[in-house]
C-alpha positions in Angstrom: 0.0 0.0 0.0 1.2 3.4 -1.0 1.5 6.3 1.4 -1.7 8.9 1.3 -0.8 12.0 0.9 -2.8 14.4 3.4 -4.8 17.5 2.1 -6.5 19.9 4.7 -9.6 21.8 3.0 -10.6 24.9 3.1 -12.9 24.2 6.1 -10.8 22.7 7.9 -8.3 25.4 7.3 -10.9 27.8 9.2 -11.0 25.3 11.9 -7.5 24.6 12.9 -7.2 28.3 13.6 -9.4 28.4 16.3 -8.4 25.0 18.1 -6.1 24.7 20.9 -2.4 24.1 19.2 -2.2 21.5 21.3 -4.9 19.2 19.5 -3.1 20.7 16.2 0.4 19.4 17.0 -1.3 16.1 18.4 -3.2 15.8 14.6 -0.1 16.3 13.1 2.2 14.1 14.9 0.2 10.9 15.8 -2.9 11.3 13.3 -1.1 11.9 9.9 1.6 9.6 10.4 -1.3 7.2 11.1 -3.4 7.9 8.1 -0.7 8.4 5.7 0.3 4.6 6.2 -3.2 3.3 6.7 -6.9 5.8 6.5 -9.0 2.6 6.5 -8.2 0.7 9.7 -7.0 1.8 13.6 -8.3 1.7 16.6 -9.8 5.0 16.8 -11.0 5.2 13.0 -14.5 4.3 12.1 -16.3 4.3 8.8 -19.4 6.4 8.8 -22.8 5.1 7.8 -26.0 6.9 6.5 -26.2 9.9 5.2 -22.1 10.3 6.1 -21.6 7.5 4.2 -18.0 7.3 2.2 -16.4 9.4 5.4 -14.4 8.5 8.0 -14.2 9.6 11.9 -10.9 9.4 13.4 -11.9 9.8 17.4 -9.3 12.0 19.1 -10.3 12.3 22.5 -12.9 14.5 23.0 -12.9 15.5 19.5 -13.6 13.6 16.3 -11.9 14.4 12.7 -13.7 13.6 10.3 -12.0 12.8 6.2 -12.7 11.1 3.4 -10.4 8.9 1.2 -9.4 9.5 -2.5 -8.1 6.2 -3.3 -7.4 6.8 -7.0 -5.6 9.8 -5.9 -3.7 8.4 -3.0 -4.9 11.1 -0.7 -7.0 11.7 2.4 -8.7 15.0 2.5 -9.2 16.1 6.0 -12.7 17.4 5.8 -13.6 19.0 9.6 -12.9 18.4 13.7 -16.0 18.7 15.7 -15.9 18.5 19.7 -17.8 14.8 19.9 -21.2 16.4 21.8 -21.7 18.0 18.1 -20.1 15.7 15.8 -23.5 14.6 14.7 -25.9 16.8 15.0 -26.8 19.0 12.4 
């Protein structure tokens, strides 16, 4: 298996800003290593159902990251971070 490549969108982008650096830093340093080597399976990933179906949840504490995986592309496109109380509501 190839490594992924990761790709933060624009939402995201907007996102990361506002967090605690600390939850940035931990993303970057245990998350993406992770992910770059396997998105599909870990003990904290999960693959969404329903009307989220195609995404994945990566649990990170209190938080959840969600991103979807662009296999033909080699790349995992880390779509938003949600504290887990509203990681599914709408």
């Amino acid at each position: 298996m190839s490594n992924f490549q990761i790709a933060e969108t624009k939402t995201f982008e907007k996102i990361r800003k506002k967090i605690d650096p600390k939850i940035y830093s931990k993303i970057t340093k245990i998350v993406y290593p992770q992910l770059r080597s396997n998105p599909y399976f870990g003990s904290n990933i999960k693959r969404l159902k329903g009307e989220l179906d195609g995404y994945y949840r990566y649990r990170i504490g209190s938080y959840r990251l969600f991103y979807l995986i662009h296999e033909e592309k080699v790349l995992v496109a880390i779509v938003d971070l949600k504290h887990r109380q509203s990681a599914y509501s709408k």
